[in-house]
LOVEX-835900 format. One record per residue: residue number from 1; x, y, z of N, C-alpha, C, O, CB in turn. Coordinates in nm, 3 decimals, m for minus. Glycine has a CB too. Example, Ala and Ser with C-alpha at 12.3 -4.5 7.8 and 13.67 -1.06 7.14 Angstrom:
BEGIN
+-----+---------+---------+---------+---------+---------+---------+---------+---------+---------+---------+---------+---------+---------+---------+---------+
!   n !     nxx !     nyy !     nzz !    caxx !    cayy !    cazz !     cxx !     cyy !     czz !     oxx !     oyy !     ozz !    cbxx !    cbyy !    cbzz !
+-----+---------+---------+---------+---------+---------+---------+---------+---------+---------+---------+---------+---------+---------+---------+---------+
!   1 !   1.319 !  m0.569 !   0.780 !   1.230 !  m0.450 !   0.780 !   1.320 !  m0.330 !   0.780 !   1.424 !  m0.332 !   0.846 !   1.131 !  m0.447 !   0.905 !
!   2 !   1.285 !  m0.225 !   0.708 !   1.367 !  m0.106 !   0.714 !   1.290 !   0.003 !   0.787 !   1.341 !   0.114 !   0.804 !   1.408 !  m0.060 !   0.572 !
+-----+---------+---------+---------+---------+---------+---------+---------+---------+---------+---------+---------+---------+---------+---------+---------+
END
This chain:
BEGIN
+-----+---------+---------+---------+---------+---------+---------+---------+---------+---------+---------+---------+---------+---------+---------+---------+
!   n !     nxx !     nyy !     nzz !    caxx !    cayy !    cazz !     cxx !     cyy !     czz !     oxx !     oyy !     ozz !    cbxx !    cbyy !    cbzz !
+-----+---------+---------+---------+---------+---------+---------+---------+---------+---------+---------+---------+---------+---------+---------+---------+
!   1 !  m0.538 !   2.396 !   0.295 !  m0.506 !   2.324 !   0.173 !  m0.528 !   2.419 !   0.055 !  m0.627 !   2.492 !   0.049 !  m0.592 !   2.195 !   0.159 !
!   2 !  m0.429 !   2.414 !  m0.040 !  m0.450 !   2.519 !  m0.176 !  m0.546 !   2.434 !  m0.217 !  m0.569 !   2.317 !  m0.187 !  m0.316 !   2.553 !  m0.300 !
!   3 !  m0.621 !   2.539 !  m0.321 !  m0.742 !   2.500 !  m0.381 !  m0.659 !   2.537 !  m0.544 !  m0.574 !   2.619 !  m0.579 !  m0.905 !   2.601 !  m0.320 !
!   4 !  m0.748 !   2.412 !  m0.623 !  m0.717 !   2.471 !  m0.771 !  m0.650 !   2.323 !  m0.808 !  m0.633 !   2.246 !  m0.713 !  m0.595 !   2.635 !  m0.785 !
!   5 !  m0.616 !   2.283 !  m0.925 !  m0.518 !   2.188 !  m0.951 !  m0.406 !   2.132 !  m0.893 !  m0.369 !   2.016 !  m0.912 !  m0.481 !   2.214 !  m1.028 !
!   6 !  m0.347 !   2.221 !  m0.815 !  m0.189 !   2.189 !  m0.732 !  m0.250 !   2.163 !  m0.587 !  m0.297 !   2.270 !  m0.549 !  m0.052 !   2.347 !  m0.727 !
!   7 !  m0.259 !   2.113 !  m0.540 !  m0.312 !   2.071 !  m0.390 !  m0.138 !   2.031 !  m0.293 !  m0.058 !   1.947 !  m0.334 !  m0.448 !   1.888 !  m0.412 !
!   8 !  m0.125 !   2.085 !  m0.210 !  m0.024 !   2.070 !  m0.104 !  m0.018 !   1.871 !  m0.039 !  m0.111 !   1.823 !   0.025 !  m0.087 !   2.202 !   0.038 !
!   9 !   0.068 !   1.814 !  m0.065 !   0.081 !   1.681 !   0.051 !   0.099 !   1.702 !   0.169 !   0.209 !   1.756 !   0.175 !   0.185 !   1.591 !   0.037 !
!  10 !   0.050 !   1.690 !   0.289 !   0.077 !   1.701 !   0.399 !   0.137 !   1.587 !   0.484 !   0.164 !   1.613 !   0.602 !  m0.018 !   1.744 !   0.438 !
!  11 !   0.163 !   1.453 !   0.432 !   0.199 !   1.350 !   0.476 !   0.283 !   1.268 !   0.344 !   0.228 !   1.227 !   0.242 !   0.073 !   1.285 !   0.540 !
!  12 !   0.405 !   1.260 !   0.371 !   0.457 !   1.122 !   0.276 !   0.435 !   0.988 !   0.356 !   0.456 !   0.968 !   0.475 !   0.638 !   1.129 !   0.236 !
!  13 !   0.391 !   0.905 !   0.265 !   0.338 !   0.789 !   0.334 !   0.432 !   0.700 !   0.252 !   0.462 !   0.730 !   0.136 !   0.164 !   0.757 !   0.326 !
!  14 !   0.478 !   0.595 !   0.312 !   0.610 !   0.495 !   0.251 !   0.520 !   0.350 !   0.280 !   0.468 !   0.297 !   0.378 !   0.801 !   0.506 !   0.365 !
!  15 !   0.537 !   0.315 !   0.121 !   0.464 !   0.128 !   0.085 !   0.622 !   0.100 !   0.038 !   0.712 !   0.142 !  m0.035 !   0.292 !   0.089 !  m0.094 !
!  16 !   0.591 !   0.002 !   0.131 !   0.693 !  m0.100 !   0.134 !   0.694 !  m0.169 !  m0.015 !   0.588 !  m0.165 !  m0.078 !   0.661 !  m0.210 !   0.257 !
!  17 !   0.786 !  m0.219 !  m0.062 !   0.836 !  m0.355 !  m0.183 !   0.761 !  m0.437 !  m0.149 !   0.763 !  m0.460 !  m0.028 !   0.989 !  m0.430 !  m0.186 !
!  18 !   0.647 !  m0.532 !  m0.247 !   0.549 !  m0.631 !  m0.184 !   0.655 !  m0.754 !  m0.212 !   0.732 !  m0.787 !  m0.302 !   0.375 !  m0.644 !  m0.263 !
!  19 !   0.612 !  m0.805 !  m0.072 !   0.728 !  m0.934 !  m0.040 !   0.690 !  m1.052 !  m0.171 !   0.605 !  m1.026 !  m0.256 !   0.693 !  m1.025 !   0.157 !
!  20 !   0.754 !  m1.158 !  m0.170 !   0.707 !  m1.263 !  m0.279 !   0.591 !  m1.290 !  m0.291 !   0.532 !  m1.290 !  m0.399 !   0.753 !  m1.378 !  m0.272 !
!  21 !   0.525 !  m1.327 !  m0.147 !   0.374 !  m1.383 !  m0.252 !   0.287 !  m1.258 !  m0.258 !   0.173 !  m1.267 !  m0.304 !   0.257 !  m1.530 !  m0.170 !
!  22 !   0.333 !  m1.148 !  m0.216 !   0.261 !  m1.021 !  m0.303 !   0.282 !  m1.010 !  m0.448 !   0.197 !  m0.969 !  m0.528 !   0.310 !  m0.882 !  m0.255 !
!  23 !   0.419 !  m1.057 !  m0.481 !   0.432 !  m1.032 !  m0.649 !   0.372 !  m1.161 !  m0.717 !   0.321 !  m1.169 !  m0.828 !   0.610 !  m1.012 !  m0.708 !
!  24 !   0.389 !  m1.259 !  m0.625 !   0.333 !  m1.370 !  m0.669 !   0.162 !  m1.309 !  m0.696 !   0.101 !  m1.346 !  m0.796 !   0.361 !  m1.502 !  m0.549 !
!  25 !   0.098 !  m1.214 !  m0.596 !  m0.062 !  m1.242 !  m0.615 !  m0.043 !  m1.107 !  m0.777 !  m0.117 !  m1.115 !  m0.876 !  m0.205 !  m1.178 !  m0.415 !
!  26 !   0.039 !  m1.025 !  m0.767 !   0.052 !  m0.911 !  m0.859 !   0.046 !  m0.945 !  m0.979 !  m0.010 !  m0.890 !  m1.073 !   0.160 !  m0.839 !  m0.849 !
!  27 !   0.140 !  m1.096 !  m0.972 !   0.176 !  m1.161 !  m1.142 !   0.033 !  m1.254 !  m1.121 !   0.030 !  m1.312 !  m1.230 !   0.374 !  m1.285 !  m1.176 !
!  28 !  m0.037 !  m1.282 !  m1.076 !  m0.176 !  m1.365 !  m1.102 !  m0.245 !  m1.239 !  m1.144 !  m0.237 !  m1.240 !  m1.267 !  m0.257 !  m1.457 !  m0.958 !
!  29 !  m0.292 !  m1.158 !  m1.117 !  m0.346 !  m1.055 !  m1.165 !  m0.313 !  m0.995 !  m1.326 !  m0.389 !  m0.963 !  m1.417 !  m0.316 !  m0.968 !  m1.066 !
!  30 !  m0.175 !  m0.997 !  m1.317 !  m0.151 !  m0.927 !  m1.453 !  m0.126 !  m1.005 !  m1.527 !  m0.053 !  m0.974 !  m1.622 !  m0.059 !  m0.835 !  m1.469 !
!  31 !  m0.172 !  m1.125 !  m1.515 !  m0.144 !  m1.247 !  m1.582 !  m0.280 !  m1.355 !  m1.627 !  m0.292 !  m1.461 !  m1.689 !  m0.045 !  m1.317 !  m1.482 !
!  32 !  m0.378 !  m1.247 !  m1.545 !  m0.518 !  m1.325 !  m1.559 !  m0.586 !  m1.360 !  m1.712 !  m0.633 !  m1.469 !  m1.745 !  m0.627 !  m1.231 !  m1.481 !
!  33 !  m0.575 !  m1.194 !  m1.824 !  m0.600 !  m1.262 !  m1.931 !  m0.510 !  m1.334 !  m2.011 !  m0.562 !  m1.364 !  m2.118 !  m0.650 !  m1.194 !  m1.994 !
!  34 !  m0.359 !  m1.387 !  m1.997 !  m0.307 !  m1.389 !  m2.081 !  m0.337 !  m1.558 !  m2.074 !  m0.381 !  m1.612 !  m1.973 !  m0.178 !  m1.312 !  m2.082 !
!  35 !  m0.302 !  m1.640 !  m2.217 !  m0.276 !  m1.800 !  m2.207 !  m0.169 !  m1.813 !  m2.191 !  m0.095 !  m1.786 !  m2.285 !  m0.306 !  m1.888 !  m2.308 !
!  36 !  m0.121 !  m1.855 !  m2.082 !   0.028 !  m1.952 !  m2.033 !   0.021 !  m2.071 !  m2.083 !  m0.064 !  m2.159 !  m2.092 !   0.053 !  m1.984 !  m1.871 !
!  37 !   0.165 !  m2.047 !  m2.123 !   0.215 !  m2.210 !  m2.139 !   0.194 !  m2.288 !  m1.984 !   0.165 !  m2.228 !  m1.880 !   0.409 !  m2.217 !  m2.189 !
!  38 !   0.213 !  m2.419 !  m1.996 !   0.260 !  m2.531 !  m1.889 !   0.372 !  m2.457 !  m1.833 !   0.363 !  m2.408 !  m1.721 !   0.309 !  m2.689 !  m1.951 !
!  39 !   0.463 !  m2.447 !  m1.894 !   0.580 !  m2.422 !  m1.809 !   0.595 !  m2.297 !  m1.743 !   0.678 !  m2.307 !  m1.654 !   0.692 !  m2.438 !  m1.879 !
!  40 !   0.545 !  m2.182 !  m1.754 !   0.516 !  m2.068 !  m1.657 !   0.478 !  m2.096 !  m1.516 !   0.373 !  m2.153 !  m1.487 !   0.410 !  m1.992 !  m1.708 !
!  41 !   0.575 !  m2.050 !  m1.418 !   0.556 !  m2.066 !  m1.296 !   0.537 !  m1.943 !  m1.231 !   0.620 !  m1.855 !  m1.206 !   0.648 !  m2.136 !  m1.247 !
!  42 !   0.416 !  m1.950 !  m1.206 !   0.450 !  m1.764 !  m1.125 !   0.514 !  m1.769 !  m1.013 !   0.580 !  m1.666 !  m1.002 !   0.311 !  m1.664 !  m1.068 !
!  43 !   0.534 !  m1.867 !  m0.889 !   0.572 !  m1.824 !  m0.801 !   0.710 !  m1.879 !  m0.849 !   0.769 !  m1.859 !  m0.742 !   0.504 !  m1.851 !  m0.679 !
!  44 !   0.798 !  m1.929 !  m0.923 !   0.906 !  m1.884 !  m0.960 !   0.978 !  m1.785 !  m0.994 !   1.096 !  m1.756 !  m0.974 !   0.915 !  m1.918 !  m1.006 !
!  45 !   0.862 !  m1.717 !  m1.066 !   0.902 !  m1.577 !  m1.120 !   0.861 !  m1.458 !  m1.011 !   0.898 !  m1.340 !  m1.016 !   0.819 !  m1.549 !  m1.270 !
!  46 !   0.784 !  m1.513 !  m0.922 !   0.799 !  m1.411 !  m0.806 !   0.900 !  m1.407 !  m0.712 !   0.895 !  m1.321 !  m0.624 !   0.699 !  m1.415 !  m0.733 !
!  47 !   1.037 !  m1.529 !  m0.718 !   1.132 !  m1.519 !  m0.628 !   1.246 !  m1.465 !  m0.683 !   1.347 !  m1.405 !  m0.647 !   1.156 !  m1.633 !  m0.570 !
!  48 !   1.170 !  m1.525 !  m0.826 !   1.298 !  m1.413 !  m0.951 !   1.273 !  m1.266 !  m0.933 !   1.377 !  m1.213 !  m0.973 !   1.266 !  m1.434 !  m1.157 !
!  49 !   1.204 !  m1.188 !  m0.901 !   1.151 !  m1.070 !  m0.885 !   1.188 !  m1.001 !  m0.751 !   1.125 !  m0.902 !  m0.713 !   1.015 !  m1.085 !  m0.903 !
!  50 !   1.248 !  m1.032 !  m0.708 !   1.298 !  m0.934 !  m0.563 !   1.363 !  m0.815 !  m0.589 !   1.473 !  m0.800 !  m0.642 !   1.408 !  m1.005 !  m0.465 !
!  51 !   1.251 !  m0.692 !  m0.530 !   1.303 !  m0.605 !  m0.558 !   1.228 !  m0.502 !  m0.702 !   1.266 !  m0.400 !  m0.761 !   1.430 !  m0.668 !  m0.565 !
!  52 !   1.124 !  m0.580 !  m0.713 !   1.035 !  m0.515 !  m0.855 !   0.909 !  m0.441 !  m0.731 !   0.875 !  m0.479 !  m0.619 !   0.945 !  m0.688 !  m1.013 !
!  53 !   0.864 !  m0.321 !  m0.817 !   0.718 !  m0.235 !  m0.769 !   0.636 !  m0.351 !  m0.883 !   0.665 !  m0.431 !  m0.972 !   0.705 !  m0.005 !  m0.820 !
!  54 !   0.486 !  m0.283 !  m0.793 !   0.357 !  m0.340 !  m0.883 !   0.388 !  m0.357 !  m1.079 !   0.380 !  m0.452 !  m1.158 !   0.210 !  m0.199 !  m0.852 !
!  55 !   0.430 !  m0.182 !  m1.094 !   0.468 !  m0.148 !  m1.200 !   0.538 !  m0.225 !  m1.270 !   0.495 !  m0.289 !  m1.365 !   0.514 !  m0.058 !  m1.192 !
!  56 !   0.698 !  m0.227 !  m1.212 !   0.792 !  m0.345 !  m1.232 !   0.733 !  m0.456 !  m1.287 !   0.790 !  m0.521 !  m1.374 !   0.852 !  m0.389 !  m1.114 !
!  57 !   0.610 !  m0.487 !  m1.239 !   0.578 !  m0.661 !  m1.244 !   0.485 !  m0.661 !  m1.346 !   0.456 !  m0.773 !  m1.389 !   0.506 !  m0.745 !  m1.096 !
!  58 !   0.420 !  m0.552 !  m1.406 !   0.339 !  m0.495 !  m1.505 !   0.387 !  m0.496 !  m1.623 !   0.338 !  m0.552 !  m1.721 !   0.307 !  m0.379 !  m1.482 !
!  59 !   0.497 !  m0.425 !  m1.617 !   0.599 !  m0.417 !  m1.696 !   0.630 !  m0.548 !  m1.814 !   0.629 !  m0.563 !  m1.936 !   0.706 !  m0.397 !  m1.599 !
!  60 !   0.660 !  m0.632 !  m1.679 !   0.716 !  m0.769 !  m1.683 !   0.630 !  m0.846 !  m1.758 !   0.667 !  m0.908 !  m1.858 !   0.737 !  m0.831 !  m1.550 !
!  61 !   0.488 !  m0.845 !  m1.704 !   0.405 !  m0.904 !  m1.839 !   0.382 !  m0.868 !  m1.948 !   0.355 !  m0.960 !  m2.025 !   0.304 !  m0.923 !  m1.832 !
!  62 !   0.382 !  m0.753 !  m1.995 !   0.315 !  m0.667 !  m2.105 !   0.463 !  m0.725 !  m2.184 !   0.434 !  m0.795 !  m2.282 !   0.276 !  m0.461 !  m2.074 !
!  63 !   0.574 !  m0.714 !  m2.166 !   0.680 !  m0.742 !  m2.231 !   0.683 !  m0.940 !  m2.268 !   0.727 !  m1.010 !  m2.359 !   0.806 !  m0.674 !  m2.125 !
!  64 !   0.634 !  m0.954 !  m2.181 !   0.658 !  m1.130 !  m2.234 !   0.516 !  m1.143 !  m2.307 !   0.502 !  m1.236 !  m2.387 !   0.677 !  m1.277 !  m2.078 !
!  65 !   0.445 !  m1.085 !  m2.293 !   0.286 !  m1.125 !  m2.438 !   0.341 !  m1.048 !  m2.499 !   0.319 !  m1.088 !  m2.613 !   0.086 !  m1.086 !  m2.429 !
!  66 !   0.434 !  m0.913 !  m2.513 !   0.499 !  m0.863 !  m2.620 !   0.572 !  m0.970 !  m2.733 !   0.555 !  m0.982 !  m2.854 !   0.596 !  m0.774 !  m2.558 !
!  67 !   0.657 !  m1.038 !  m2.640 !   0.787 !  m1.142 !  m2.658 !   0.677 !  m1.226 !  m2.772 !   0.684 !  m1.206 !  m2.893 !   0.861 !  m1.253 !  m2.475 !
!  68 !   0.561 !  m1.335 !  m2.700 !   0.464 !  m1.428 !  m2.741 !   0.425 !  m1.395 !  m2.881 !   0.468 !  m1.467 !  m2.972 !   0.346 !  m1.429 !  m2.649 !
!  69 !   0.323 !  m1.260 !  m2.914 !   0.298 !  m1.171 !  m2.976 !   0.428 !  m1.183 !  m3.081 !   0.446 !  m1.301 !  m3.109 !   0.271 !  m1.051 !  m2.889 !
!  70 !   0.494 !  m1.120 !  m3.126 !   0.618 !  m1.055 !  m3.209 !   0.677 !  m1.258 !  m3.271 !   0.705 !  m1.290 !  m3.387 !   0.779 !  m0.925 !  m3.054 !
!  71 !   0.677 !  m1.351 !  m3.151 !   0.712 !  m1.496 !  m3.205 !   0.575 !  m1.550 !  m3.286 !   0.602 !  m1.628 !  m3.377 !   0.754 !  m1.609 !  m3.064 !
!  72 !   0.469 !  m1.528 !  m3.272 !   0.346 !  m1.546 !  m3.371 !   0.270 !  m1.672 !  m3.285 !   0.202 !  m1.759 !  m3.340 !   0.400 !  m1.593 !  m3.556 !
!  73 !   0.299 !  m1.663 !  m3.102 !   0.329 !  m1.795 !  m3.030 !   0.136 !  m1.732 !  m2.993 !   0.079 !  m1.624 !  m3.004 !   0.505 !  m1.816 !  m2.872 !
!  74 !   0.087 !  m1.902 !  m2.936 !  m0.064 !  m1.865 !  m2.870 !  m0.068 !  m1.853 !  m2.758 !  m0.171 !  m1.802 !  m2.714 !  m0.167 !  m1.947 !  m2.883 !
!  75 !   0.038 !  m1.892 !  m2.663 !   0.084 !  m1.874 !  m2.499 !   0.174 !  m1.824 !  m2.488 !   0.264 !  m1.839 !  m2.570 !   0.107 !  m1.973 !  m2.416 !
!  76 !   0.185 !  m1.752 !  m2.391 !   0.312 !  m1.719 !  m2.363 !   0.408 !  m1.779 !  m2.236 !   0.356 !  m1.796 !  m2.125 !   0.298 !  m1.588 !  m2.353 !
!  77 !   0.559 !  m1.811 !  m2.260 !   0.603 !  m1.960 !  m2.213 !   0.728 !  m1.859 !  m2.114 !   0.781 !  m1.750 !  m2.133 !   0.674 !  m2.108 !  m2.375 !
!  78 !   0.737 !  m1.964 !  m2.001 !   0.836 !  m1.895 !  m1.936 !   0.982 !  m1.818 !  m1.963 !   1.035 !  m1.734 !  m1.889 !   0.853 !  m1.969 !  m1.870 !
!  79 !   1.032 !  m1.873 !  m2.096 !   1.137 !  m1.829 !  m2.177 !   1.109 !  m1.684 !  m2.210 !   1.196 !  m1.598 !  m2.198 !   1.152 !  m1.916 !  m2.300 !
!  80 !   0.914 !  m1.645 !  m2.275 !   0.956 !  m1.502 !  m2.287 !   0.966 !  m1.425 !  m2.140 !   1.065 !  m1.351 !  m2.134 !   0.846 !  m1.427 !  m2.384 !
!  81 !   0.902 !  m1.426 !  m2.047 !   0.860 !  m1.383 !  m1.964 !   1.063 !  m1.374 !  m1.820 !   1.078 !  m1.295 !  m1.727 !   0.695 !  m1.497 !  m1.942 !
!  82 !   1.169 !  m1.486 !  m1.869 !   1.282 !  m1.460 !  m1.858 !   1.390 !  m1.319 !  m1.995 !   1.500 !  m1.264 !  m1.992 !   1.318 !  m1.620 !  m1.854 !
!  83 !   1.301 !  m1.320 !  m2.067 !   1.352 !  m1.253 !  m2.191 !   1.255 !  m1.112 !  m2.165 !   1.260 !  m1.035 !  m2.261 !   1.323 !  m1.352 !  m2.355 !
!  84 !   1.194 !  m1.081 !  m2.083 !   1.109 !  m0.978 !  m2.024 !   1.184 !  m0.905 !  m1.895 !   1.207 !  m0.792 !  m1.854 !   0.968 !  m1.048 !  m1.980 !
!  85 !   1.198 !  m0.994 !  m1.870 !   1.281 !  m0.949 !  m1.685 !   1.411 !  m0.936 !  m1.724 !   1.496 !  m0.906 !  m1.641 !   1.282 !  m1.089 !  m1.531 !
!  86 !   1.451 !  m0.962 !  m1.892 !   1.604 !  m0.908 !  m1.885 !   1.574 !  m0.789 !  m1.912 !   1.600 !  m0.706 !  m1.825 !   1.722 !  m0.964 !  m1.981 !
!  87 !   1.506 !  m0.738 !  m2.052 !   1.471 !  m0.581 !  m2.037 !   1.429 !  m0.520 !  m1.934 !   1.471 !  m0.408 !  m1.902 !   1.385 !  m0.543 !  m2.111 !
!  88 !   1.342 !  m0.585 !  m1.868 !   1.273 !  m0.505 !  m1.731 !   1.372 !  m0.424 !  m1.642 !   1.368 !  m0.302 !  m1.624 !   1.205 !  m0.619 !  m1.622 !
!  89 !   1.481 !  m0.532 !  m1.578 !   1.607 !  m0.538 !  m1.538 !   1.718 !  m0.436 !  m1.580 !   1.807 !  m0.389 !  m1.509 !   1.641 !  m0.653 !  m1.571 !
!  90 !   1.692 !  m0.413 !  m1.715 !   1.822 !  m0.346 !  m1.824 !   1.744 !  m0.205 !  m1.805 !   1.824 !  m0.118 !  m1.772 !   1.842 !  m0.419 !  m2.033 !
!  91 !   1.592 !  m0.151 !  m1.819 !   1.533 !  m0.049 !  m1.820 !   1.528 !  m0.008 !  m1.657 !   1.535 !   0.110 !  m1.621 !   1.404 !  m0.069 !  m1.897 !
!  92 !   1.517 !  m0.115 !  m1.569 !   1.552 !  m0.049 !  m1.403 !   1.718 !   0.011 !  m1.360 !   1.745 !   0.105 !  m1.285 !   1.522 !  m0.196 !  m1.279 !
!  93 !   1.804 !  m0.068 !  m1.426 !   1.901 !  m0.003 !  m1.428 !   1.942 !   0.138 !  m1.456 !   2.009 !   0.213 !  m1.384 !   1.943 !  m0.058 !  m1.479 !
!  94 !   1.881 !   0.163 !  m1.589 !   1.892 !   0.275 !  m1.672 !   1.861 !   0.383 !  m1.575 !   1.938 !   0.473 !  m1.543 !   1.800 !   0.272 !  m1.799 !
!  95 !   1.739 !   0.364 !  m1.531 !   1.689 !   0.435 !  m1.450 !   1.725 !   0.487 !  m1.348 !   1.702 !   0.603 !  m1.315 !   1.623 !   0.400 !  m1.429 !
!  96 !   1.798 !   0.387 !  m1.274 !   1.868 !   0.372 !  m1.129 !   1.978 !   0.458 !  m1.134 !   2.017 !   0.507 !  m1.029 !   1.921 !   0.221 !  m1.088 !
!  97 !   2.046 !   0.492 !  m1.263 !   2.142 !   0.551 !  m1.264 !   2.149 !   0.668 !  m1.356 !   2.249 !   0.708 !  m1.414 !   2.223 !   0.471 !  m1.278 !
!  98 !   2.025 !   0.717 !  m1.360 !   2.012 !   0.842 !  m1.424 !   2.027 !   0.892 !  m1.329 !   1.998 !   0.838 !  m1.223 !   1.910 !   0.885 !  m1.496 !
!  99 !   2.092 !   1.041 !  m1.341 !   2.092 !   1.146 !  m1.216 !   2.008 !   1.276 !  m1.245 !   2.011 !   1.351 !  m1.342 !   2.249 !   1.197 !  m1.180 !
! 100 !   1.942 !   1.277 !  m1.144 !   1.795 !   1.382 !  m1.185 !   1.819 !   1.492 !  m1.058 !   1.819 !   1.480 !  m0.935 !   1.595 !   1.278 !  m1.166 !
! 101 !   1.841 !   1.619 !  m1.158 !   1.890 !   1.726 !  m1.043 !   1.698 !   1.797 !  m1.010 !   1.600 !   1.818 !  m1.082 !   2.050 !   1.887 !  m1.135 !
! 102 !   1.728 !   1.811 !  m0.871 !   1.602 !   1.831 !  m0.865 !   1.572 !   1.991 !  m0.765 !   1.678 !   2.051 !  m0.746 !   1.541 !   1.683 !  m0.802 !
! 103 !   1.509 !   2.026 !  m0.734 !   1.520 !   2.190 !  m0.662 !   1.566 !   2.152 !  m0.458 !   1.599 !   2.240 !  m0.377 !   1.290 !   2.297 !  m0.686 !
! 104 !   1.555 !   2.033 !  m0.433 !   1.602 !   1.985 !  m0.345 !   1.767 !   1.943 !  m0.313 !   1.815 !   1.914 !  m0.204 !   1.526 !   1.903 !  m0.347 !
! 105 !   1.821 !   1.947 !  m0.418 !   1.958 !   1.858 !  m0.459 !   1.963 !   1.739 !  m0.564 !   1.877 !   1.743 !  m0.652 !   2.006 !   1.788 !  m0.333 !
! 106 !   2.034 !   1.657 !  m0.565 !   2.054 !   1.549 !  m0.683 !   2.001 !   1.416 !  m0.653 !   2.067 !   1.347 !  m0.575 !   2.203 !   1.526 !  m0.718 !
! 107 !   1.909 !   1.377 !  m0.696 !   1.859 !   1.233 !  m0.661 !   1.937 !   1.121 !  m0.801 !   1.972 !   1.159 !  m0.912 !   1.649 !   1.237 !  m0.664 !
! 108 !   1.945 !   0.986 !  m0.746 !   2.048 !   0.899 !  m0.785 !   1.955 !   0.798 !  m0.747 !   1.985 !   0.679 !  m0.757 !   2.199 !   0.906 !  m0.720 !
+-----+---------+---------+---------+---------+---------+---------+---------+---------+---------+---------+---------+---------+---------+---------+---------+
END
C-alpha cells in the first residue's frame, strides 16, 4: 500500500440504491430536526424517491426547509418538500448528462 496522502483502493465495493423503506428510514433521519406539517408523509415521499442516493434524499430536505425558510412558514409542508424533488430531480438530470472525459475514457 502507498504511504503518504494518496493511498491505492484495492477493492471497489458496490452499495446498492436503498430500497423504499431505506429512504423511508433516510428521510426520518434527515428529517428528525425539522417541524413537519400534518400533511408530510415520508413514506410517500419515499415511493416518490426511486432511484435517489442517501445524498439525493439529503438534498431533498435541506431544499424543502430551504422552500419553508424563504416562505417565512414554521413547518415545513409536503408542497415544499414536492417543490424540492423538482429541483433535486432537475439538478440529477444535469448531472446525468454532463459528459466527464476522464483518463479511462468518457463517463455519461
Amino acid at each position: 500500500m502507498a504511504s503518504g496522502p494518496f493511498k491505492r483502493f484495492d477493492r471497489i465495493i458496490r452499495i446498492d440504491l436503498p430500497d423504499e423503506k431505506g429512504r423511508e428510514e433516510i428521510l426520518k433521519i434527515h428529517t428528525r430536526g425539522m417541524k413537519l406539517d400534518k400533511s408530510v408523509n415520508l413514506r410517500t415521499l419515499a415511493a416518490l424517491t426511486d432511484g435517489y442516493t442517501g445524498a439525493d434524499i439529503r438534498n431533498l430536505c435541506t431544499e424543502a426547509g430551504m422552500f419553508a425558510i424563504r416562505e417565512g412558514r414554521r413547518r415545513v409542508t409536503m408542497q415544499h418538500f414536492m417543490k424540492a424533488k423538482e429541483k433535486v430531480d432537475n439538478k440529477r438530470e444535469e448531472e446525468r448528462s454532463r459528459k466527464r472525459v476522464g483518463d479511462k475514457g468518457m463517463y455519461i
